[in-house]
C-alpha positions as CSV (number, residue, x, y, z in Angstrom):
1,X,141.7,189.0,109.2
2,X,141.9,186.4,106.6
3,X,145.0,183.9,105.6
4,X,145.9,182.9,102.4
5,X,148.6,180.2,101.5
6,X,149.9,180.6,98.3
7,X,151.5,177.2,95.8
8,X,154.4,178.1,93.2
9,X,155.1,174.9,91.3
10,X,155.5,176.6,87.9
11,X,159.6,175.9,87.6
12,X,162.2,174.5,89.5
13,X,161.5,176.5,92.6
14,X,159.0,174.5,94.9
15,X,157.4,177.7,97.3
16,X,155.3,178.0,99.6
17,X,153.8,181.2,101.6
18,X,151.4,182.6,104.1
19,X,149.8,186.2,103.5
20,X,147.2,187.9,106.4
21,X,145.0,190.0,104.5
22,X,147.9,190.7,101.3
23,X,150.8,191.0,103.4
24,X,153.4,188.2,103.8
25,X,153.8,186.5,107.2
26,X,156.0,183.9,106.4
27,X,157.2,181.7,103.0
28,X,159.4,178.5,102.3
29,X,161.2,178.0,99.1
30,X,163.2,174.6,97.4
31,X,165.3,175.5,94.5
32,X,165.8,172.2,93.1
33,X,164.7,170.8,90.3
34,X,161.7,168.1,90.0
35,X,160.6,168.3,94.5
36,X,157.5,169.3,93.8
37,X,156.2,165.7,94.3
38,X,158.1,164.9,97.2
39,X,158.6,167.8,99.0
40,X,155.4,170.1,98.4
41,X,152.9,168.6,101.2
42,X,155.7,168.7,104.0
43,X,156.6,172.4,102.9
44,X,152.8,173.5,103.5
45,X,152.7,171.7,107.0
46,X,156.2,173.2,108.1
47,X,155.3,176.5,106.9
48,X,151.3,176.6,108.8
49,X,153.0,175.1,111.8
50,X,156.0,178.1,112.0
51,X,152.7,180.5,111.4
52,X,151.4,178.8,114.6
53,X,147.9,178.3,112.3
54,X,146.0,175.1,111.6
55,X,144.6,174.5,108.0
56,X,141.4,175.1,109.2
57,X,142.2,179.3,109.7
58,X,143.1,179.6,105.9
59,X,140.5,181.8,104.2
60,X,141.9,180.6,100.6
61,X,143.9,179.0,98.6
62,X,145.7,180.8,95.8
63,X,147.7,178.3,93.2
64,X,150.3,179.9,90.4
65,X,148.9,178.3,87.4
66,X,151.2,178.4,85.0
67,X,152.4,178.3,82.2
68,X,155.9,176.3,83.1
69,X,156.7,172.7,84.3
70,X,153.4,170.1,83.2
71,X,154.5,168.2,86.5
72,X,155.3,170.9,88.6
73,X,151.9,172.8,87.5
74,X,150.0,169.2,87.9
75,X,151.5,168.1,91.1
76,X,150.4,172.2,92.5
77,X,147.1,172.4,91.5
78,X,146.1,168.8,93.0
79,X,147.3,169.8,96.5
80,X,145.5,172.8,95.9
81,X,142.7,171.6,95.1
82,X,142.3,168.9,97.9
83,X,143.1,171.7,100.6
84,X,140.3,173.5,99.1
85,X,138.0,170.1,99.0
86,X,138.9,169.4,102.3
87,X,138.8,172.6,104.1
88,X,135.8,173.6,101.6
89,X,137.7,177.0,100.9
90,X,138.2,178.6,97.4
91,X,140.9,178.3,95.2
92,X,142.4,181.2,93.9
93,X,144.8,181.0,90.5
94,X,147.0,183.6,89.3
95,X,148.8,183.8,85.8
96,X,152.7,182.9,86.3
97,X,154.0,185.1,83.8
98,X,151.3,188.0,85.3
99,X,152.6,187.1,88.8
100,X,156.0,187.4,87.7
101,X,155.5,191.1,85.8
102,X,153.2,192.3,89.2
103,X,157.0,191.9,90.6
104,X,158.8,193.8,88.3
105,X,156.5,196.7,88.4
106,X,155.9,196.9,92.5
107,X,159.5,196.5,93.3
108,X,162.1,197.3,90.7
109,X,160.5,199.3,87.6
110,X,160.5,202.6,89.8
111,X,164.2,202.6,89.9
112,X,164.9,201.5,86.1
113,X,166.7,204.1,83.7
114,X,164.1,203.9,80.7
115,X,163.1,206.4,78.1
116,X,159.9,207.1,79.9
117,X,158.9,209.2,76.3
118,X,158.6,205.5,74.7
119,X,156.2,203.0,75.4
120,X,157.6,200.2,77.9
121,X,156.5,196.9,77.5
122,X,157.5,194.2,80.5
123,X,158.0,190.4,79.0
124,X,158.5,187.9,81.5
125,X,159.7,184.5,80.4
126,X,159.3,180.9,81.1
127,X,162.3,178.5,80.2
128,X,160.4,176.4,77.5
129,X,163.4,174.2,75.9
130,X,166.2,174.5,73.2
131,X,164.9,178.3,72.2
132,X,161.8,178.5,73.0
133,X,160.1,180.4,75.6
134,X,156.4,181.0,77.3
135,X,156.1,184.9,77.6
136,X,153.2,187.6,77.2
137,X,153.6,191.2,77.3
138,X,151.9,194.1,79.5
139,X,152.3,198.0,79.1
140,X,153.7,199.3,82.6
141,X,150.3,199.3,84.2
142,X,150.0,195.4,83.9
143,X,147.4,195.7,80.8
144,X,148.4,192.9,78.9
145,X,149.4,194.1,74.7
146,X,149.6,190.2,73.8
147,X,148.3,187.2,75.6
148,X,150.5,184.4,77.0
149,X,152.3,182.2,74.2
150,X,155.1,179.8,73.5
151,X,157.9,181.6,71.1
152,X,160.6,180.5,69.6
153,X,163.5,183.1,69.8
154,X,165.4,184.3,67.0
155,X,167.3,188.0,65.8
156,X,164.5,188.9,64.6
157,X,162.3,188.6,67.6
158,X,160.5,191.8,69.1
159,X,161.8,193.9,66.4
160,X,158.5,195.4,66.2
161,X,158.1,196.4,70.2
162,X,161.8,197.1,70.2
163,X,161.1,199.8,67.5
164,X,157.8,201.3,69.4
165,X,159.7,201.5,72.4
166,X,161.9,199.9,75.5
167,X,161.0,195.8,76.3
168,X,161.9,194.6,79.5
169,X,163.1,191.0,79.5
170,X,163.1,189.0,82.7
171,X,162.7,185.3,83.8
172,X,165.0,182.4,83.3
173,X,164.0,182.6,79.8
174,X,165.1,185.5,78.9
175,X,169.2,184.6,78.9
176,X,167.7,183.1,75.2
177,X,166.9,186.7,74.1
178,X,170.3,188.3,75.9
179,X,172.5,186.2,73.1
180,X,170.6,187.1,70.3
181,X,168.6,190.6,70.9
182,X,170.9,193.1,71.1
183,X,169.0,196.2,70.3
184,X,169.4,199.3,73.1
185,X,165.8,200.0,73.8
186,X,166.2,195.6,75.2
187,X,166.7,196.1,79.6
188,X,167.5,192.8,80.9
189,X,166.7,191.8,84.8
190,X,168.4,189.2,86.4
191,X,167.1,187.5,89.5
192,X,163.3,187.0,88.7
193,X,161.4,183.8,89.3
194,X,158.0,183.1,90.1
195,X,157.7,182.4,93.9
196,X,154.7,182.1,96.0
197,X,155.5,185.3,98.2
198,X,155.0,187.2,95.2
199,X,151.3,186.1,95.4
200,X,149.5,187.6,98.8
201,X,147.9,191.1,97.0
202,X,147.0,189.5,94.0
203,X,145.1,186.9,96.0
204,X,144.0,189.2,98.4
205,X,142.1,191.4,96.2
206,X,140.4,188.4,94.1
207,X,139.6,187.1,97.3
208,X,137.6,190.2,98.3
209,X,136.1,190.2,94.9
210,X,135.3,186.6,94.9
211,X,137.4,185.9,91.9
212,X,137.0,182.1,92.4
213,X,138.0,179.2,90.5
214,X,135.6,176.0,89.9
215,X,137.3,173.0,91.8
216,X,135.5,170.8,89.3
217,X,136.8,172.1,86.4
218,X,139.9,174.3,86.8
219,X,143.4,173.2,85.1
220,X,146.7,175.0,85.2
221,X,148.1,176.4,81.7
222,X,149.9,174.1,80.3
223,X,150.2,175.6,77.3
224,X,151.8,172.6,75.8
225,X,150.9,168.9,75.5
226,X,153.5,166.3,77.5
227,X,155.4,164.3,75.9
228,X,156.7,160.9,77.1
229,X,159.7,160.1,76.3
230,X,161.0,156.7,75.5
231,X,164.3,155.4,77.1
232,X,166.6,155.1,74.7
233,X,167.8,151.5,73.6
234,X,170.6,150.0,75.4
Protein backbone atom coordinates (compact mmCIF):
# COMPACT_ATOMS: atom_id res chain seq x y z
CA UNK A 1 0.00 0.00 0.00
CA UNK A 2 1.27 3.46 -0.60
CA UNK A 3 -0.03 7.01 0.87
CA UNK A 4 -0.23 10.03 -0.88
CA UNK A 5 -1.06 13.55 0.62
CA UNK A 6 -2.46 15.73 -1.71
CA UNK A 7 -1.91 20.20 -1.45
CA UNK A 8 -4.83 22.43 -3.16
CA UNK A 9 -3.73 26.04 -2.69
CA UNK A 10 -4.88 27.14 -6.21
CA UNK A 11 -8.05 29.53 -4.82
CA UNK A 12 -9.48 30.48 -1.79
CA UNK A 13 -10.06 26.92 -0.59
CA UNK A 14 -6.85 25.79 1.52
CA UNK A 15 -7.24 21.54 1.35
CA UNK A 16 -5.61 18.99 2.35
CA UNK A 17 -6.06 15.01 1.77
CA UNK A 18 -4.74 11.59 2.28
CA UNK A 19 -5.34 8.85 -0.53
CA UNK A 20 -4.10 4.81 0.10
CA UNK A 21 -3.26 3.61 -3.20
CA UNK A 22 -6.04 6.34 -5.24
CA UNK A 23 -8.69 6.07 -2.79
CA UNK A 24 -9.45 8.84 -0.22
CA UNK A 25 -8.89 8.12 3.46
CA UNK A 26 -9.44 11.26 4.90
CA UNK A 27 -9.19 15.32 3.69
CA UNK A 28 -9.45 18.82 5.49
CA UNK A 29 -10.65 21.85 3.70
CA UNK A 30 -10.59 25.98 4.80
CA UNK A 31 -12.78 28.02 2.66
CA UNK A 32 -11.44 31.39 3.39
CA UNK A 33 -9.69 33.46 1.53
CA UNK A 34 -5.69 34.26 1.79
CA UNK A 35 -4.95 30.91 4.91
CA UNK A 36 -2.82 29.31 2.87
CA UNK A 37 0.20 30.88 4.79
CA UNK A 38 -1.06 30.49 8.05
CA UNK A 39 -3.05 27.68 8.20
CA UNK A 40 -1.50 25.10 5.49
CA UNK A 41 1.28 23.38 7.73
CA UNK A 42 -1.13 22.84 10.80
CA UNK A 43 -3.87 21.34 8.27
CA UNK A 44 -1.21 18.63 6.96
CA UNK A 45 -0.22 17.73 10.68
CA UNK A 46 -3.96 17.53 11.88
CA UNK A 47 -4.94 15.68 8.94
CA UNK A 48 -1.62 12.67 9.12
CA UNK A 49 -2.30 12.58 12.85
CA UNK A 50 -6.43 11.82 12.34
CA UNK A 51 -4.91 9.10 9.58
CA UNK A 52 -2.99 7.76 12.63
CA UNK A 53 0.33 7.98 9.99
CA UNK A 54 3.68 9.75 10.53
CA UNK A 55 5.22 11.73 7.57
CA UNK A 56 7.60 9.23 7.18
CA UNK A 57 4.70 6.45 5.62
CA UNK A 58 3.80 9.01 2.75
CA UNK A 59 4.91 7.41 -0.56
CA UNK A 60 4.33 10.96 -2.36
CA UNK A 61 3.61 14.13 -2.53
CA UNK A 62 1.09 15.38 -5.10
CA UNK A 63 0.78 19.47 -5.25
CA UNK A 64 -2.22 21.16 -7.58
CA UNK A 65 -0.15 23.48 -9.54
CA UNK A 66 -2.13 25.82 -10.77
CA UNK A 67 -3.06 28.08 -12.59
CA UNK A 68 -5.04 30.42 -9.76
CA UNK A 69 -3.81 32.43 -6.73
CA UNK A 70 0.33 33.46 -7.19
CA UNK A 71 0.38 33.20 -3.23
CA UNK A 72 -1.77 30.50 -2.74
CA UNK A 73 0.13 28.39 -5.67
CA UNK A 74 3.63 29.72 -4.03
CA UNK A 75 2.89 29.16 -0.46
CA UNK A 76 1.69 25.15 -1.83
CA UNK A 77 4.40 24.22 -3.70
CA UNK A 78 7.08 25.28 -1.04
CA UNK A 79 5.53 23.03 1.61
CA UNK A 80 5.44 20.56 -0.96
CA UNK A 81 8.51 20.66 -1.88
CA UNK A 82 10.20 20.58 1.70
CA UNK A 83 8.07 17.48 2.61
CA UNK A 84 9.48 15.97 -0.33
CA UNK A 85 13.27 17.35 0.59
CA UNK A 86 12.80 16.18 3.90
CA UNK A 87 11.14 12.92 3.61
CA UNK A 88 13.24 12.47 0.17
CA UNK A 89 9.87 11.38 -1.52
CA UNK A 90 8.66 12.64 -4.98
CA UNK A 91 6.50 15.35 -5.76
CA UNK A 92 3.77 14.81 -7.91
CA UNK A 93 1.87 18.01 -9.72
CA UNK A 94 -1.36 17.98 -11.34
CA UNK A 95 -2.96 20.68 -13.68
CA UNK A 96 -5.78 22.68 -11.57
CA UNK A 97 -8.07 23.27 -14.30
CA UNK A 98 -7.34 19.24 -15.54
CA UNK A 99 -8.00 18.29 -11.80
CA UNK A 100 -10.98 20.14 -11.82
CA UNK A 101 -12.47 18.64 -15.48
CA UNK A 102 -11.17 14.80 -14.02
CA UNK A 103 -14.26 15.84 -11.58
CA UNK A 104 -16.74 16.72 -13.76
CA UNK A 105 -16.29 13.72 -15.90
CA UNK A 106 -15.95 10.82 -12.95
CA UNK A 107 -18.80 12.20 -11.02
CA UNK A 108 -21.38 14.32 -12.68
CA UNK A 109 -21.08 14.15 -16.68
CA UNK A 110 -22.81 10.61 -16.63
CA UNK A 111 -25.96 12.18 -15.45
CA UNK A 112 -25.98 15.45 -17.72
CA UNK A 113 -28.82 15.93 -20.36
CA UNK A 114 -26.52 16.74 -23.47
CA UNK A 115 -26.93 16.27 -27.14
CA UNK A 116 -24.54 13.36 -27.09
CA UNK A 117 -24.79 13.61 -31.37
CA UNK A 118 -22.49 17.02 -30.80
CA UNK A 119 -19.17 17.21 -29.63
CA UNK A 120 -18.95 18.23 -25.81
CA UNK A 121 -16.31 20.17 -24.75
CA UNK A 122 -15.73 20.60 -20.60
CA UNK A 123 -14.18 24.27 -19.74
CA UNK A 124 -13.33 24.68 -16.31
CA UNK A 125 -12.54 28.11 -15.03
CA UNK A 126 -10.32 29.94 -12.69
CA UNK A 127 -11.55 33.36 -11.22
CA UNK A 128 -8.85 35.59 -12.86
CA UNK A 129 -10.20 39.37 -12.10
CA UNK A 130 -12.68 41.94 -13.52
CA UNK A 131 -13.56 39.46 -16.66
CA UNK A 132 -11.08 37.56 -17.08
CA UNK A 133 -10.65 33.98 -16.51
CA UNK A 134 -7.79 31.00 -16.68
CA UNK A 135 -9.63 27.98 -18.55
CA UNK A 136 -8.56 25.24 -21.19
CA UNK A 137 -10.82 22.90 -22.83
CA UNK A 138 -10.91 18.87 -23.17
CA UNK A 139 -13.31 16.68 -25.34
CA UNK A 140 -15.26 14.29 -22.78
CA UNK A 141 -12.34 11.86 -22.55
CA UNK A 142 -10.04 14.57 -20.90
CA UNK A 143 -7.92 15.11 -24.31
CA UNK A 144 -7.30 18.58 -24.04
CA UNK A 145 -8.71 20.75 -27.71
CA UNK A 146 -6.86 23.99 -26.34
CA UNK A 147 -4.18 24.36 -23.74
CA UNK A 148 -4.63 26.38 -20.50
CA UNK A 149 -4.94 30.25 -20.99
CA UNK A 150 -6.05 33.50 -19.49
CA UNK A 151 -9.35 34.98 -21.49
CA UNK A 152 -11.07 37.70 -21.23
CA UNK A 153 -14.91 37.09 -21.52
CA UNK A 154 -17.08 38.84 -23.82
CA UNK A 155 -20.60 37.82 -26.07
CA UNK A 156 -18.70 36.84 -28.39
CA UNK A 157 -16.71 34.25 -26.49
CA UNK A 158 -16.94 30.38 -27.51
CA UNK A 159 -19.09 31.17 -30.41
CA UNK A 160 -17.04 28.85 -32.35
CA UNK A 161 -17.26 25.63 -29.78
CA UNK A 162 -20.85 26.70 -29.01
CA UNK A 163 -21.61 26.25 -32.80
CA UNK A 164 -19.59 22.70 -33.11
CA UNK A 165 -21.35 21.51 -30.17
CA UNK A 166 -22.44 21.70 -26.18
CA UNK A 167 -19.52 23.62 -23.70
CA UNK A 168 -19.65 22.84 -20.27
CA UNK A 169 -18.78 25.76 -18.04
CA UNK A 170 -17.85 25.19 -14.48
CA UNK A 171 -15.49 26.81 -11.73
CA UNK A 172 -15.95 30.05 -9.96
CA UNK A 173 -15.12 31.64 -13.17
CA UNK A 174 -17.63 30.68 -15.11
CA UNK A 175 -20.62 33.04 -13.34
CA UNK A 176 -18.50 35.68 -15.91
CA UNK A 177 -19.72 33.55 -18.95
CA UNK A 178 -23.47 32.86 -17.29
CA UNK A 179 -24.25 36.85 -17.74
CA UNK A 180 -23.04 37.18 -21.05
CA UNK A 181 -23.10 33.57 -22.96
CA UNK A 182 -26.46 32.73 -23.38
CA UNK A 183 -26.44 30.35 -26.30
CA UNK A 184 -28.46 26.78 -25.53
CA UNK A 185 -25.79 24.32 -26.41
CA UNK A 186 -23.81 26.58 -22.92
CA UNK A 187 -24.52 23.86 -19.51
CA UNK A 188 -23.50 25.57 -16.56
CA UNK A 189 -22.41 23.56 -13.19
CA UNK A 190 -22.48 25.10 -9.92
CA UNK A 191 -20.53 23.78 -7.05
CA UNK A 192 -17.02 22.96 -8.64
CA UNK A 193 -13.70 23.96 -7.04
CA UNK A 194 -10.48 22.50 -7.05
CA UNK A 195 -9.93 20.54 -3.75
CA UNK A 196 -7.21 18.16 -2.85
CA UNK A 197 -9.63 15.01 -2.55
CA UNK A 198 -10.19 15.37 -6.10
CA UNK A 199 -6.46 14.46 -6.47
CA UNK A 200 -5.77 10.58 -5.12
CA UNK A 201 -6.19 8.63 -8.82
CA UNK A 202 -4.57 11.17 -10.71
CA UNK A 203 -1.63 10.84 -8.29
CA UNK A 204 -1.87 7.39 -7.98
CA UNK A 205 -1.40 6.43 -11.46
CA UNK A 206 1.64 9.03 -12.02
CA UNK A 207 3.00 7.60 -9.09
CA UNK A 208 3.04 4.10 -10.54
CA UNK A 209 4.30 5.46 -13.73
CA UNK A 210 6.91 7.57 -12.07
CA UNK A 211 5.55 10.71 -13.45
CA UNK A 212 7.92 12.80 -11.17
CA UNK A 213 8.60 16.31 -10.93
CA UNK A 214 12.31 17.87 -10.46
CA UNK A 215 12.36 19.41 -6.84
CA UNK A 216 15.13 21.62 -8.25
CA UNK A 217 13.37 23.16 -10.84
CA UNK A 218 9.56 22.74 -10.70
CA UNK A 219 7.22 26.00 -10.39
CA UNK A 220 3.42 26.08 -10.29
CA UNK A 221 1.63 27.87 -13.37
CA UNK A 222 1.25 31.03 -12.74
CA UNK A 223 0.24 31.96 -15.83
CA UNK A 224 0.56 35.53 -14.88
CA UNK A 225 3.20 37.82 -13.48
CA UNK A 226 2.40 39.46 -9.77
CA UNK A 227 1.85 42.59 -9.43
CA UNK A 228 2.49 44.69 -6.30
CA UNK A 229 0.36 47.04 -5.59
CA UNK A 230 1.12 50.39 -4.05
CA UNK A 231 -1.08 51.68 -1.07
CA UNK A 232 -2.83 54.28 -2.12
CA UNK A 233 -1.97 57.92 -0.72
CA UNK A 234 -3.59 59.02 2.36
Amino acid sequence: MAFFLSIETATHTCSVAVHEDGKLVASSELHIAQTAGSKLAVLIDSLIKACQLTPHQLAAVAISSGPGSYTGLRIGVATAKGLCYGLNIPLISINTLELMAYHVKENILSNANLDRTRQIRLCPMLDARRMEVYTLQTDIELNVIKPVEAKVIDEQSFEQELEEGSVIFFGNGSDKCRNVIKHPRAHYIDGIFPSAAMMGKIAYNRWQTEQFENLITFEPLYLKDFLIRKPKEV
